[in-house]
TORKOL-4160 file (C-alpha; in steps of 0.2 Angstrom, whole numbers, padded with zeros to 4 digits, m for minus):
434
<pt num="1" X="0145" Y="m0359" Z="0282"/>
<pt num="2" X="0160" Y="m0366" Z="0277"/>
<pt num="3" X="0163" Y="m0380" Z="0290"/>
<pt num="4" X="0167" Y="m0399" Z="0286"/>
<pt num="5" X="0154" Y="m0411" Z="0291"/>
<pt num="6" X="0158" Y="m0424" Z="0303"/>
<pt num="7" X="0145" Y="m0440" Z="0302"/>
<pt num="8" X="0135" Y="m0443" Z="0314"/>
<pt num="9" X="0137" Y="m0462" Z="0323"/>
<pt num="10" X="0122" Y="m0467" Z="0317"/>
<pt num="11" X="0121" Y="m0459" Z="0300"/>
<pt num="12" X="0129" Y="m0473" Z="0291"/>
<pt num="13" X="0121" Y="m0482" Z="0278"/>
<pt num="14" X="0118" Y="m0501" Z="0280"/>
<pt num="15" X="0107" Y="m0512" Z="0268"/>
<pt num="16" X="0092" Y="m0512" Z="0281"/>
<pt num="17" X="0093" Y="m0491" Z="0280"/>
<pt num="18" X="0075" Y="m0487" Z="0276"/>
<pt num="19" X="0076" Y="m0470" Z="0275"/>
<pt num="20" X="0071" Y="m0460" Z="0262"/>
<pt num="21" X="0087" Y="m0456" Z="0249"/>
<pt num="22" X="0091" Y="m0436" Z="0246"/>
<pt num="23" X="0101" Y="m0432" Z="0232"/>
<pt num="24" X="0107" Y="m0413" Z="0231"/>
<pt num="25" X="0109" Y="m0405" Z="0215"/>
<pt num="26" X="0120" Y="m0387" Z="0214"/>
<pt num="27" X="0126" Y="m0378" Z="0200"/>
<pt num="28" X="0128" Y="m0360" Z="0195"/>
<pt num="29" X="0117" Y="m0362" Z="0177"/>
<pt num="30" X="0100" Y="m0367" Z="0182"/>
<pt num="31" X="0093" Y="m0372" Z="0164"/>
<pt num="32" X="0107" Y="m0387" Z="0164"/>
<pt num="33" X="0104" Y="m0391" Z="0183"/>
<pt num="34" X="0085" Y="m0390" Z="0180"/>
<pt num="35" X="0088" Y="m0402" Z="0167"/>
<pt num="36" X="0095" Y="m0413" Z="0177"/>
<pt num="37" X="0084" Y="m0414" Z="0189"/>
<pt num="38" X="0067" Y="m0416" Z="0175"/>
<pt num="39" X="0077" Y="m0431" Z="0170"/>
<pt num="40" X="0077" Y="m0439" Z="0187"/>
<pt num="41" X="0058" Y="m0435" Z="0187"/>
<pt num="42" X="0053" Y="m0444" Z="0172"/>
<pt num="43" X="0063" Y="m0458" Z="0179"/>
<pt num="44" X="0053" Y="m0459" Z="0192"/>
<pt num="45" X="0036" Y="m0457" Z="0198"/>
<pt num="46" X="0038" Y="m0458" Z="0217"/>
<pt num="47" X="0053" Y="m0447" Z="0215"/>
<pt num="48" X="0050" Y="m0427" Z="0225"/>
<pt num="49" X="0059" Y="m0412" Z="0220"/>
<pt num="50" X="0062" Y="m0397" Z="0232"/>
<pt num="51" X="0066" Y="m0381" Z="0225"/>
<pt num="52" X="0071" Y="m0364" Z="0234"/>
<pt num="53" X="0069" Y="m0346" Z="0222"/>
<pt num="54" X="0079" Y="m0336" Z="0230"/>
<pt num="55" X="0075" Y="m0322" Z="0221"/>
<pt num="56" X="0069" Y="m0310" Z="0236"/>
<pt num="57" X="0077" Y="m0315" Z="0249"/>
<pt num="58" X="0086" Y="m0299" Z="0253"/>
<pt num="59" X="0067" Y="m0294" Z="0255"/>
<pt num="60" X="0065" Y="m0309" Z="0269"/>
<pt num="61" X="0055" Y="m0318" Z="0253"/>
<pt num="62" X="0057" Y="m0335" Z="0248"/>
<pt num="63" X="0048" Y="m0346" Z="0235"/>
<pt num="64" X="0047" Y="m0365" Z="0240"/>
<pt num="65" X="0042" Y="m0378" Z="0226"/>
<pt num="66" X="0040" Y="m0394" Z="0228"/>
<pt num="67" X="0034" Y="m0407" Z="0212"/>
<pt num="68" X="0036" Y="m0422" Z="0208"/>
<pt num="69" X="0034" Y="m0429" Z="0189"/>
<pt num="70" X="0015" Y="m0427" Z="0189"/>
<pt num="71" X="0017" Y="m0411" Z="0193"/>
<pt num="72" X="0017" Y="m0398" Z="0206"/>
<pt num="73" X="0014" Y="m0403" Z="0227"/>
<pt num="74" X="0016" Y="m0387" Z="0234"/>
<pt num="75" X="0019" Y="m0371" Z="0228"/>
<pt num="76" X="0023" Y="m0357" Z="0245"/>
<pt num="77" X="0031" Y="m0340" Z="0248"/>
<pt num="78" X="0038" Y="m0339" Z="0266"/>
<pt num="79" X="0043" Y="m0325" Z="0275"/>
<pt num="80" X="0059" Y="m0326" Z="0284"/>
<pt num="81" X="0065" Y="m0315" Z="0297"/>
<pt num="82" X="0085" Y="m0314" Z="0290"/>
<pt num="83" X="0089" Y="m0313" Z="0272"/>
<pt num="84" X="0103" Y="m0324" Z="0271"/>
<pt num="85" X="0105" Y="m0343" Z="0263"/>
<pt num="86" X="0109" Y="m0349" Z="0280"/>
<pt num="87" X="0093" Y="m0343" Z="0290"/>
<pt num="88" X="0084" Y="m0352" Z="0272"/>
<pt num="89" X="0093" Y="m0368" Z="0278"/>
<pt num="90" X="0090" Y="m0369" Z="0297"/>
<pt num="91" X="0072" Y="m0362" Z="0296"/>
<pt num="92" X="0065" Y="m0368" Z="0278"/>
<pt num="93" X="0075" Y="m0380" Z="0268"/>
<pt num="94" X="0079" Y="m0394" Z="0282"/>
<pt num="95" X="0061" Y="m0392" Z="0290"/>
<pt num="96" X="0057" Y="m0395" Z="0273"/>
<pt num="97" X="0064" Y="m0412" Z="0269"/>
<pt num="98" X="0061" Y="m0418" Z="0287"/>
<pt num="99" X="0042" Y="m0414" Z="0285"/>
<pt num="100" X="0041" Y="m0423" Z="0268"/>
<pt num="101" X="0052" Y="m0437" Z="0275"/>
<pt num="102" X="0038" Y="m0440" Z="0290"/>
<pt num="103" X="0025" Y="m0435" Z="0278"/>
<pt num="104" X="0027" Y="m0445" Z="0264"/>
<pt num="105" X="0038" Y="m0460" Z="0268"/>
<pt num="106" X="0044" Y="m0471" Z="0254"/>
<pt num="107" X="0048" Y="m0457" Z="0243"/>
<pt num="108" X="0066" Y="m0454" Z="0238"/>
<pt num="109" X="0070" Y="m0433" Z="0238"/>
<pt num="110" X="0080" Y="m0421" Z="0226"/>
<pt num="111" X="0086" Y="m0406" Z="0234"/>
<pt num="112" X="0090" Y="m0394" Z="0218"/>
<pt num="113" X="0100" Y="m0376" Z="0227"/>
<pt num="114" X="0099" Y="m0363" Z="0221"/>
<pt num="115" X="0112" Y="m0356" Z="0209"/>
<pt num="116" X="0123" Y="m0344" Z="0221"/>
<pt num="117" X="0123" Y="m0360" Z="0237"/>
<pt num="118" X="0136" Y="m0370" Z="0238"/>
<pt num="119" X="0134" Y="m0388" Z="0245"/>
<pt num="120" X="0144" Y="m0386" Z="0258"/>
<pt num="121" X="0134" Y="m0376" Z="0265"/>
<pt num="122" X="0120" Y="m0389" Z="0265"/>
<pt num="123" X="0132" Y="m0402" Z="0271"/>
<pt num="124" X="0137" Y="m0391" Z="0287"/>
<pt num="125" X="0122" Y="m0388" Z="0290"/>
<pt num="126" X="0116" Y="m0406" Z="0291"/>
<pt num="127" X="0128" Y="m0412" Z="0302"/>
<pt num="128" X="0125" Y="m0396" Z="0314"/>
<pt num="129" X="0106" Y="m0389" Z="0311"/>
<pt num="130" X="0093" Y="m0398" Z="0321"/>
<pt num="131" X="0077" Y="m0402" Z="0316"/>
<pt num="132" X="0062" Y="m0405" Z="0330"/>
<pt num="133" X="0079" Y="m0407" Z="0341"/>
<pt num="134" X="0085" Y="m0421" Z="0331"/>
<pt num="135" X="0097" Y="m0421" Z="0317"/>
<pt num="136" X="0092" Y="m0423" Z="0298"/>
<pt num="137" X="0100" Y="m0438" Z="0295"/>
<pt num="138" X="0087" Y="m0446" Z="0307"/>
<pt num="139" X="0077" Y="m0447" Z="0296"/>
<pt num="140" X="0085" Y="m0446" Z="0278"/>
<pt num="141" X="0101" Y="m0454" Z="0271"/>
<pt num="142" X="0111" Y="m0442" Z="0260"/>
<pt num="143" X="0116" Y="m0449" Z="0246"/>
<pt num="144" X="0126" Y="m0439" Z="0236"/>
<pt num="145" X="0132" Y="m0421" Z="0232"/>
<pt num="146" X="0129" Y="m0420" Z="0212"/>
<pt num="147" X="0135" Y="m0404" Z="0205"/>
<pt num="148" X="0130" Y="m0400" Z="0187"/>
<pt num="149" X="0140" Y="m0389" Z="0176"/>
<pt num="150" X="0136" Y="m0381" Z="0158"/>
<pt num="151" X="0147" Y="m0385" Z="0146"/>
<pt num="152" X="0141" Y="m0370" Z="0135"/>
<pt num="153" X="0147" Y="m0354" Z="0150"/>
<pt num="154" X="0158" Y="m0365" Z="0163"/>
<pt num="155" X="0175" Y="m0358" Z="0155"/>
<pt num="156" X="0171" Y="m0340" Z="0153"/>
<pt num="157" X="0161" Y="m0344" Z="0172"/>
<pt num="158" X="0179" Y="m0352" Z="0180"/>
<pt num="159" X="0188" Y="m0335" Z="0169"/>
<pt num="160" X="0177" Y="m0319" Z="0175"/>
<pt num="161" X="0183" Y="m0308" Z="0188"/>
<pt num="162" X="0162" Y="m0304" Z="0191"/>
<pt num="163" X="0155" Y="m0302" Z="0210"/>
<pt num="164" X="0139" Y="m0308" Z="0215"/>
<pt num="165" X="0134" Y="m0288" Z="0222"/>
<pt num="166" X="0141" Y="m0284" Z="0205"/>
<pt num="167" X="0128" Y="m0296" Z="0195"/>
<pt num="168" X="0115" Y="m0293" Z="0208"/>
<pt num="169" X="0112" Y="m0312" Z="0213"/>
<pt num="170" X="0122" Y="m0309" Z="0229"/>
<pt num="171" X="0113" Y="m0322" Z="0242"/>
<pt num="172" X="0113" Y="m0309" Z="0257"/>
<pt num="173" X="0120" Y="m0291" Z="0259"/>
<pt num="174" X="0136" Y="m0295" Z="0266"/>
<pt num="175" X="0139" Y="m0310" Z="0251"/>
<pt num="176" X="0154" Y="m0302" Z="0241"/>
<pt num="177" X="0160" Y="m0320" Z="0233"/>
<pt num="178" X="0166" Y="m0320" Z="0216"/>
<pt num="179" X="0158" Y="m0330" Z="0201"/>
<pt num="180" X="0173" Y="m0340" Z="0200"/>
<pt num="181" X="0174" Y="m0344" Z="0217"/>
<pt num="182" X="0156" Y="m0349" Z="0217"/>
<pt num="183" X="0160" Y="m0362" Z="0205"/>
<pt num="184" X="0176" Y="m0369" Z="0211"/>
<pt num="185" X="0167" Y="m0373" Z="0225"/>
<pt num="186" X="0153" Y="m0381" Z="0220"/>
<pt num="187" X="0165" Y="m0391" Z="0210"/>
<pt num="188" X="0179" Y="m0396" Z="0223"/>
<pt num="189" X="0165" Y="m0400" Z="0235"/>
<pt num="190" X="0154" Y="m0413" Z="0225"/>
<pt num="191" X="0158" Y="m0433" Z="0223"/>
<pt num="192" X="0148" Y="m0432" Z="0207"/>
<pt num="193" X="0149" Y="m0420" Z="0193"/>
<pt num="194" X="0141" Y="m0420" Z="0176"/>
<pt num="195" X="0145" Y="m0410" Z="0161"/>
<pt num="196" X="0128" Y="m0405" Z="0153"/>
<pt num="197" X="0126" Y="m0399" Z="0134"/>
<pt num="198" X="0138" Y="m0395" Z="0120"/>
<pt num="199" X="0150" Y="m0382" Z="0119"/>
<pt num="200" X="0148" Y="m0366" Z="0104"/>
<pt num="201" X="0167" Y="m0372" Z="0101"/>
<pt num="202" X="0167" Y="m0391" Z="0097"/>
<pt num="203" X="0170" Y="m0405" Z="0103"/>
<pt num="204" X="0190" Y="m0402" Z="0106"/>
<pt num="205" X="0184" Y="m0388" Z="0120"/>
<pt num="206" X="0171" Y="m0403" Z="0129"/>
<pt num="207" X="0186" Y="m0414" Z="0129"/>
<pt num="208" X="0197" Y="m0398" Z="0136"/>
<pt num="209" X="0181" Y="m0396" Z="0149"/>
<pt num="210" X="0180" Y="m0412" Z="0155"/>
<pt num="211" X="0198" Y="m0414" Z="0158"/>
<pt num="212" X="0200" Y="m0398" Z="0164"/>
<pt num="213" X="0185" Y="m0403" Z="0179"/>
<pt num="214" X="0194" Y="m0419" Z="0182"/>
<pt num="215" X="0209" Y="m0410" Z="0188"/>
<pt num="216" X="0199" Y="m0397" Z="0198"/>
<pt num="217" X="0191" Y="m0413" Z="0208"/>
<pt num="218" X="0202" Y="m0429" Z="0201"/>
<pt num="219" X="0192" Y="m0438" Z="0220"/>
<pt num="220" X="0174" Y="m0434" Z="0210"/>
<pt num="221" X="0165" Y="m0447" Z="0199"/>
<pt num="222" X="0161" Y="m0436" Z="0181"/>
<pt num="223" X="0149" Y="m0441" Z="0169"/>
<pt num="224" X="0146" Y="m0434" Z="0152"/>
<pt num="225" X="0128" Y="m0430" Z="0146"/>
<pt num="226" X="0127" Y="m0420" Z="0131"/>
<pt num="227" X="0107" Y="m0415" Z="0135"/>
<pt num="228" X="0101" Y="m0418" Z="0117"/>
<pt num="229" X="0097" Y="m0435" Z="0119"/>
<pt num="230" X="0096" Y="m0442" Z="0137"/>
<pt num="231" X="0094" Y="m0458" Z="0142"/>
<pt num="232" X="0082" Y="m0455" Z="0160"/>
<pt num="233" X="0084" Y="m0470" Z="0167"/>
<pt num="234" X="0103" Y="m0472" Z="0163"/>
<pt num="235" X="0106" Y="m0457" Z="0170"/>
<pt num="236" X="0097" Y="m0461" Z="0187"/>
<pt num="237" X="0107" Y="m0476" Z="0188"/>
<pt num="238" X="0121" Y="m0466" Z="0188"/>
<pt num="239" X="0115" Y="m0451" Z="0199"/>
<pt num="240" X="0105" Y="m0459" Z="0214"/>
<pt num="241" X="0108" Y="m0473" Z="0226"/>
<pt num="242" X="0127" Y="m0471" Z="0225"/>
<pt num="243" X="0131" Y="m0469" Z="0241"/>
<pt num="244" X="0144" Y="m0457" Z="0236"/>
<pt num="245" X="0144" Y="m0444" Z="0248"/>
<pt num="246" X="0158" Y="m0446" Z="0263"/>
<pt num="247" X="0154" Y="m0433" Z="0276"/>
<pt num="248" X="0169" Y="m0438" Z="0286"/>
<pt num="249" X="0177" Y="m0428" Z="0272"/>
<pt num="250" X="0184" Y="m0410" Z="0274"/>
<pt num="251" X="0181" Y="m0394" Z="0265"/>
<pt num="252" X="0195" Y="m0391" Z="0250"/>
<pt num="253" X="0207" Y="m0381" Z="0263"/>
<pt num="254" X="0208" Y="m0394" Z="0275"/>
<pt num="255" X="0209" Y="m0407" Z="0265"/>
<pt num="256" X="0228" Y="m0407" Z="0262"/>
<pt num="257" X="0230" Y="m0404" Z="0281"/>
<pt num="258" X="0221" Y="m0421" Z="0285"/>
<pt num="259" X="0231" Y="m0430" Z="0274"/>
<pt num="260" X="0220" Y="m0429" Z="0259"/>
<pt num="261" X="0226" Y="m0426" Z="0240"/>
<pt num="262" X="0224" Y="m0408" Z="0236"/>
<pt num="263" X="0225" Y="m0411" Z="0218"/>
<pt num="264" X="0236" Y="m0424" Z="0204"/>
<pt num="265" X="0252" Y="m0419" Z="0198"/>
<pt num="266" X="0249" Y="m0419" Z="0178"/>
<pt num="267" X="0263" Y="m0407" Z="0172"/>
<pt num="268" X="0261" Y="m0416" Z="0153"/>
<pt num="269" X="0247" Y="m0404" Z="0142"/>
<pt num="270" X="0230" Y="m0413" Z="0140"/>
<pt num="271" X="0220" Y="m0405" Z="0128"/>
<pt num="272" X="0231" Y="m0390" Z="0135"/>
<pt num="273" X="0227" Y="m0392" Z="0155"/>
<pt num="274" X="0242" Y="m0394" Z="0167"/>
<pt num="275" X="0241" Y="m0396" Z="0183"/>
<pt num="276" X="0254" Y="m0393" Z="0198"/>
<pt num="277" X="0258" Y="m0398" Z="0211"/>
<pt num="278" X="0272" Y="m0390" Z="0223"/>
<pt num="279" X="0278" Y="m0398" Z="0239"/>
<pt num="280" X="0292" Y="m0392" Z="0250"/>
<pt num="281" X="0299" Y="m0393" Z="0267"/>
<pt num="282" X="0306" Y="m0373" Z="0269"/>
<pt num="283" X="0298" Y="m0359" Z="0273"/>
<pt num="284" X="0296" Y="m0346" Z="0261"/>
<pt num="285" X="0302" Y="m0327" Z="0260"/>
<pt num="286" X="0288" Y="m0317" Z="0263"/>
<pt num="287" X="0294" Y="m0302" Z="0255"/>
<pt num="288" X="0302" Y="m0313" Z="0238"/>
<pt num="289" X="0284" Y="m0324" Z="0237"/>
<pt num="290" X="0275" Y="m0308" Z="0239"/>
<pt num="291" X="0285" Y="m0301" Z="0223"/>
<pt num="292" X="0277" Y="m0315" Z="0212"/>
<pt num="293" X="0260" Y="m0317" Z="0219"/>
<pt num="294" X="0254" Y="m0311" Z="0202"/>
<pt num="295" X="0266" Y="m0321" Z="0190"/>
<pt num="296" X="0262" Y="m0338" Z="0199"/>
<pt num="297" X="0244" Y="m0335" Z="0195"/>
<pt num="298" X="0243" Y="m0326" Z="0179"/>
<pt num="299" X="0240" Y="m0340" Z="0168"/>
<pt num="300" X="0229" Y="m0353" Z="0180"/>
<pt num="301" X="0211" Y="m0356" Z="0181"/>
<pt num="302" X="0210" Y="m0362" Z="0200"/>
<pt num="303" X="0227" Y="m0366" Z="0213"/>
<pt num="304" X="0223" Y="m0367" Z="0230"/>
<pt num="305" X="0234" Y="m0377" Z="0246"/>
<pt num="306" X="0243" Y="m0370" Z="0263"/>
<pt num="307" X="0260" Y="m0363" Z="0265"/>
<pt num="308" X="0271" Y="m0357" Z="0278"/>
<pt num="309" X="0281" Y="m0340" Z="0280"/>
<pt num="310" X="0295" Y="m0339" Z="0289"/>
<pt num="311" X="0293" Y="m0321" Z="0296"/>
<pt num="312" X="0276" Y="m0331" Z="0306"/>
<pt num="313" X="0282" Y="m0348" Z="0307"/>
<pt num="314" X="0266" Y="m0350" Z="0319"/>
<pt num="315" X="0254" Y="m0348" Z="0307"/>
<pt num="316" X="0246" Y="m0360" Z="0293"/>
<pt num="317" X="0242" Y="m0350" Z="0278"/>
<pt num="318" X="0228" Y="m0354" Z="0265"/>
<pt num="319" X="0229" Y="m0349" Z="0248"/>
<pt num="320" X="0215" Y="m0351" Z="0237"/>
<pt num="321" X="0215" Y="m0344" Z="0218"/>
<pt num="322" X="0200" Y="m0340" Z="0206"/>
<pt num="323" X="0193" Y="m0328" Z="0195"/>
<pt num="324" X="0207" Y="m0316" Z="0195"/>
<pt num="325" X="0208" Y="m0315" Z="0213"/>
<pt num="326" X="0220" Y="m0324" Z="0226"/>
<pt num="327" X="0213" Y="m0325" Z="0244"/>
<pt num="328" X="0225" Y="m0330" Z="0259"/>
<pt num="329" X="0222" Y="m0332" Z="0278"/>
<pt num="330" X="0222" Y="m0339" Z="0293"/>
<pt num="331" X="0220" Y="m0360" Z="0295"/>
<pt num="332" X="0226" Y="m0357" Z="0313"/>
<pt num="333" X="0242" Y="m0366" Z="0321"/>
<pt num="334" X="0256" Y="m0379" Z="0316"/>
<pt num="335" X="0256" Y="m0391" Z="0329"/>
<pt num="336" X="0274" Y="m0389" Z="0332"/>
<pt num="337" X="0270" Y="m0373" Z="0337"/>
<pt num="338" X="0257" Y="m0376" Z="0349"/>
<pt num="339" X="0259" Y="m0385" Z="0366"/>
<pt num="340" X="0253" Y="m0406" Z="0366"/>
<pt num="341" X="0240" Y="m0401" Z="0378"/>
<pt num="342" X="0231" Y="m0391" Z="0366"/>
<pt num="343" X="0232" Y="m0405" Z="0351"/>
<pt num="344" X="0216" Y="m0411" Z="0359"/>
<pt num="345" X="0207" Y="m0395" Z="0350"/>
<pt num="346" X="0213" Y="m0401" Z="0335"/>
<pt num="347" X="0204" Y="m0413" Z="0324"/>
<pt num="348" X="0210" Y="m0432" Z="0326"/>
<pt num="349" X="0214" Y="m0434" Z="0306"/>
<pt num="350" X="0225" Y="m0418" Z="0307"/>
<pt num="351" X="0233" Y="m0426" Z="0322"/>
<pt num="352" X="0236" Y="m0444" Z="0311"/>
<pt num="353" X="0243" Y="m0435" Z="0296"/>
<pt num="354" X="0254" Y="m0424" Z="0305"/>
<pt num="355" X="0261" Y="m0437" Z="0315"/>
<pt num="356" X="0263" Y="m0448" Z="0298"/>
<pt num="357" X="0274" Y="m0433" Z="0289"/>
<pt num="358" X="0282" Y="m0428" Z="0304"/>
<pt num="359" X="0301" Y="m0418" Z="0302"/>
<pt num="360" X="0314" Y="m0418" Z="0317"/>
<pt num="361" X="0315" Y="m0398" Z="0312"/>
<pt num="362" X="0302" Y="m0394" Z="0303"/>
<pt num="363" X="0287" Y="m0405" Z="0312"/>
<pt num="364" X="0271" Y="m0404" Z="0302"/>
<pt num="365" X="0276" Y="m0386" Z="0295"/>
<pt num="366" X="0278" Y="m0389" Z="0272"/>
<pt num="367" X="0273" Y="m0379" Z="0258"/>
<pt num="368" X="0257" Y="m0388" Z="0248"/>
<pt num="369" X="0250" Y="m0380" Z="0233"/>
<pt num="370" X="0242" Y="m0385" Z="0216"/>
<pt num="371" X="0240" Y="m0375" Z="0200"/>
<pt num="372" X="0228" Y="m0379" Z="0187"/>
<pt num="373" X="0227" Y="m0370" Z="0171"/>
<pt num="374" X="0228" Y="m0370" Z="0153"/>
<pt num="375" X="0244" Y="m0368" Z="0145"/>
<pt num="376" X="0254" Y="m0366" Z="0161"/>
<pt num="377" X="0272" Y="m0369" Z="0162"/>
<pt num="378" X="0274" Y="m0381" Z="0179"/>
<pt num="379" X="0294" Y="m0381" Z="0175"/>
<pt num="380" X="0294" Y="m0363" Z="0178"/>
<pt num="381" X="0281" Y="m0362" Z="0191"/>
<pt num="382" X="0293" Y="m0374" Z="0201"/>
<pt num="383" X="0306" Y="m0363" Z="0198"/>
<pt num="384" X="0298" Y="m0347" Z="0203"/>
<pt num="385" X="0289" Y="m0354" Z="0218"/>
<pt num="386" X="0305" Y="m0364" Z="0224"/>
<pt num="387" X="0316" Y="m0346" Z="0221"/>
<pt num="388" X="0304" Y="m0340" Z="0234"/>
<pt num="389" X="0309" Y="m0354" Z="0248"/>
<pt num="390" X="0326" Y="m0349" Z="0261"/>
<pt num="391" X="0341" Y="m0352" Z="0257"/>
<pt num="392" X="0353" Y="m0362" Z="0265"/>
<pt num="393" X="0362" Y="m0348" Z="0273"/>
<pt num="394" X="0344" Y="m0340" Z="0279"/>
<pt num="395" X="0341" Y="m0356" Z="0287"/>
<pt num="396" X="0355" Y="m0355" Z="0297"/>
<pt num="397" X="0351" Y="m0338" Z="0305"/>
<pt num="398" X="0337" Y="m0346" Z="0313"/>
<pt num="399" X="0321" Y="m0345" Z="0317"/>
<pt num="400" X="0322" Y="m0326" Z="0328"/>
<pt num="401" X="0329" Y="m0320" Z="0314"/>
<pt num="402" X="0315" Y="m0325" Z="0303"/>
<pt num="403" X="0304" Y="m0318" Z="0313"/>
<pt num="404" X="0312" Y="m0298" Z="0309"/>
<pt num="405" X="0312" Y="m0302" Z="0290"/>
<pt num="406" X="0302" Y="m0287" Z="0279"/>
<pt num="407" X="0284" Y="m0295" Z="0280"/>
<pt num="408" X="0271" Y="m0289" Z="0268"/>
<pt num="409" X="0261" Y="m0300" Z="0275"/>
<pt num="410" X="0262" Y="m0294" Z="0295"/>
<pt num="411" X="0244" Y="m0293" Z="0302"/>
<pt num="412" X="0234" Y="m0300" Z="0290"/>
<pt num="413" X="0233" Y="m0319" Z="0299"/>
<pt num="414" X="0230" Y="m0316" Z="0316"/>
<pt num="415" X="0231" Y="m0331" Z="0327"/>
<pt num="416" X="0217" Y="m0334" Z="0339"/>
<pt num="417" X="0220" Y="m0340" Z="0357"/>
<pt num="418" X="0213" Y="m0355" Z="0354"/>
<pt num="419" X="0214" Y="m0368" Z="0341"/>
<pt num="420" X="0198" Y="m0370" Z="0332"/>
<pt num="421" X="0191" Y="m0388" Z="0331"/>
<pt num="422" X="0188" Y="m0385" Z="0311"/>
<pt num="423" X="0202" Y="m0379" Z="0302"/>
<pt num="424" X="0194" Y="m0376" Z="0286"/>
<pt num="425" X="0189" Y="m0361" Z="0296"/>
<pt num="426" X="0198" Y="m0349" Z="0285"/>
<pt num="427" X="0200" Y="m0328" Z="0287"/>
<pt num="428" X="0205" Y="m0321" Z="0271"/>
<pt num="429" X="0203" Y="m0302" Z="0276"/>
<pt num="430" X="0217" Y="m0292" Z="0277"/>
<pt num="431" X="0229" Y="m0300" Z="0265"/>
<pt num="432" X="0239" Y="m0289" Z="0255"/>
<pt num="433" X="0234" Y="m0289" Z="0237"/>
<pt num="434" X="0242" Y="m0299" Z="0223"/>
C-alpha cells in the first residue's frame, strides 16, 4: 500500500474526544523499537501493546501479542488465508485494535510493526479498511506515527544495497524492496523520530546521525534517547498525546506536487551532511540526464522529487534514490496537459498548488529534486543536473520536436487513460538502469 490517507470528517481530534489514543511504533531494528515500547509500558499501567511476529507469514502464520506492563493479555497464532502484510492489516491488525477498543475502553494502545512494514501502510489502510463496516478511526484517535531508528546500524542500514528476498525477511513473495528503501521510508513518513542508543564511533557520528535524519524528514519532531539511562515518564510525555499525526498529509512523492517541502536546502557541511535542493522551470534532455544518472547519485544517502522530460512532456516523473539503487515512474499527468474537465480526478491540494506556481508556457510542468548525503558537492550537482536542462535554442524548436528526441527513457512511464485520484501512486518498473 502506498496510498496517502485522507481524514475522515469526523476523525478530528477535539478536547471531548474520548476515544482510546493508538500510538504506532515502526523501525527496522526491533531490540531499539522494542525498547521503546517497554518504556512506554513502565510508564503506564493501563497502557496495551499490540505486537505482530511476522516470522511465518509466507506460510499464512502470524503470531499476535498483546501485554501490557504486568505482562502478557493474549498470546495467539492466526492463520491467514494470504501471506502478505496487507491481508495481516485488513483481517488481523485493525480487528485487533477495534476489538480492544470495545473491549477495554479507557485503555490508550501502542501499535509496534513489525520491522519490514512501513507506516504508511497502516495509515492507508486506516483511512480505507473497514472494520464491522465502520472505519477505525470510529473508535480510536491516531495519535502519532513514531519511528525509532538505532543509532548503532542506521548508517550502514541507509548505505546497503541488501534486498529483503536476499536477507530473507521479505514480508510476502512478491516484496523485492531494498533495506534502504525500507528505512527511508519509515523515516520520511513519521512526525516523530527517535534516535535510540549510542553509536560504536562516538559521539561525532550521533551528532552526524541526527542531523543527517533531520534533513531526511526536517517536517518530523526528533528526540534523542541514548537508551542507557531513560527517563520513562519523560519520554512518554514526549511520545503519546501529541496529536502529531496529520492524515491530510501525502506520501513523500506527492508531497512536493501538493505544495509541500520535499526537503531544506542546506548546501553548508553540518557534521559533513549537505542537502540539495534543485528547482527549474525547463525540461530536461533525456538522453544527457540519462548520461549522469549515476554521477548525480554516487555520493548521496537518499534524493528523491519529480521531473519532467522533454521527449514526454505529458508525463510527471518520480525519482526516488536509496541504497544504491534509483527508481523512476509514472505519477500520472501535468495538468496543462490534461483537459479542465478532467482536473476533477485530481486531488484538490494538487489543484491549489499548481494554480499557485502556474507558468504562461510551462503551466505546473518544473523540475523538483533533493539530494542528501555526506560530503556531496551541491555546486556541482547544480551544475551537472542544470547541464542536463534545454537549451535556449532546444527550446525554440518546440515541443514536436521534443517529442523525437533520442529517449532512453521511451516506454518505461506509461500513462493511464485516466488520471488516478492518488498521485503518490507510483510505477517504477521499466526504468532504464542508472
Amino acid at each position: 500500500m502506498s496510498s496517502s490517507p485522507q481524514a475522515p470528517p469526523h476523525a478530528a481530534p477535539t478536547d471531548a474526544d474520548t476515544r482510546p489514543s493508538l500510538t504506532v511504533l515502526s523501525g527496522f531494528w526491533p531490540a531499539a523499537t522494542f525498547a521503546v515500547a517497554r518504556t512506554l509500558l513502565a510508564a503506564d499501567e493501563s497502557l496495551l501493546l499490540v505486537r505482530h511476529d511476522l516470522a511465518r507469514i509466507r506460510d499464512g502464520v502470524v503470531r499476535r501479542v498483546v501485554r501490557s506492563a504486568a505482562g502478557i493479555v493474549e498470546d495467539e497464532r492466526i492463520a491467514l488465508r494470504h501471506g502478505c502484510v496487507s491481508c495481516t492489516l485488513r483481517e488481523d491488525v485493525l480487528p485487533t485494535i477495534a476489538r480492544l477498543a470495545r473491549t477495554r475502553p479507557g485503555r490508550d494502545l501502542v501499535l509496534m510493526l513489525p520491522e519490514v512494514v512501513e507506516p504508511e501502510a497502516v495509515a492507508a489502510a486506516c483511512a480505507h479498511c473497514l472494520v464491522d463496516g465502520k472505519p477505525i478511526t470510529d473508535l480510536v484517535r491516531v495519535d502519532s506515527y513514531v519511528t525509532v531508528l538505532d543509532a548503532e546500524h542506521l548508517l550502514d542500514g541507509l548505505a546497503s544495497t541488501d534486498d529483503l528476498t536476499t536477507l530473507g525477511i521479505q514480508a510476502a513473495e512478491d516484496d523485492h524492496r531494498a533495506l534502504a528503501d525500507v528505512v527511508v521510508r519509515q523515516v520520511e513518513y513519521a512526525d516523530t523520530l527517535v534516535l535510540w542508543g549510542q553509536s560504536r564511533d562516538g559521539a561525532f557520528d550521533i551528532s552526524r546521525l541526527s542531523v543527517l535524519l533531520r534533513r531526511i524528514a526536517p517536517w518530523a519532531t526528533h528526540l534523542r534517547v541514548d537508551g542507557d539511562l531513560v527517563d520513562a515518564g519523560a519520554l512518554t510525555r514526549q511520545l503519546r498525546h501529541t496529536r502529531r499525526h496529520r492524515p491530510g498529509t501525502p506520501g513523500i512523492l506527492a508531497r512536493g506536487l501538493q505544495g509541500y517541502a520535499l526537503g531544506a536546502h542546506e548546501p553548508d557541511p553540518d557534521c559533513g551532511v549537505v542537502s540539495a535542493v534543485f528547482r527549474a522551470r525547463r525540461p530536461f534532455h533525456p538522453q544527457r540526464l540519462h548520461d549522469v544518472l549515476e554521477d548525480v547519485n554516487a555520493e548521496v544517502i537518499r534524493s528523491r522529487g519529480h521531473l519532467w522530460l522533454a521527449s514526454q512532456p505529458d508525463t510527471v516523473v518520480a525519482w526516488e534514490f536509496a541504497g544504491g539503487g534509483l527508481a523512476m515512474g509514472s505519477l500520472g499527468h501535468w495538468l496543462v496537459s490534461l483537459p479542465e474537465d478532467r482536473w476533477e480526478h485530481v486531488d484538490d491540494q494538487r489543484r491549489i498548488a499548481a494554480a499557485l506556481d502556474w507558468d504562461p508556457y510551462y503551466g505546473d510542468r518544473h523540475q523538483h529534486l533533493v539530494f542528501i548525503g555526506v560530503d556531496i558537492d551541491p555546486v556541482e550537482l547544480h551544475r551537472t543536473l542544470a547541464g542536463c536542462l534545454l537549451t535556449d535554442a532546444e527550446l525554440a524548436d518546440g515541443e514536436d520536436a521534443w517529442r523525437t528526441y533520442p529517449d532512453p527513457f521511451a516506454g518505461c512511464f506509461p500513462l493511464g487513460a485516466e488520471e488516478p485520484t492518488d498521485t503518490d501512486d507510483t510505477d517504477t518498473e521499466g526504468a532504464p538502469p542508472a
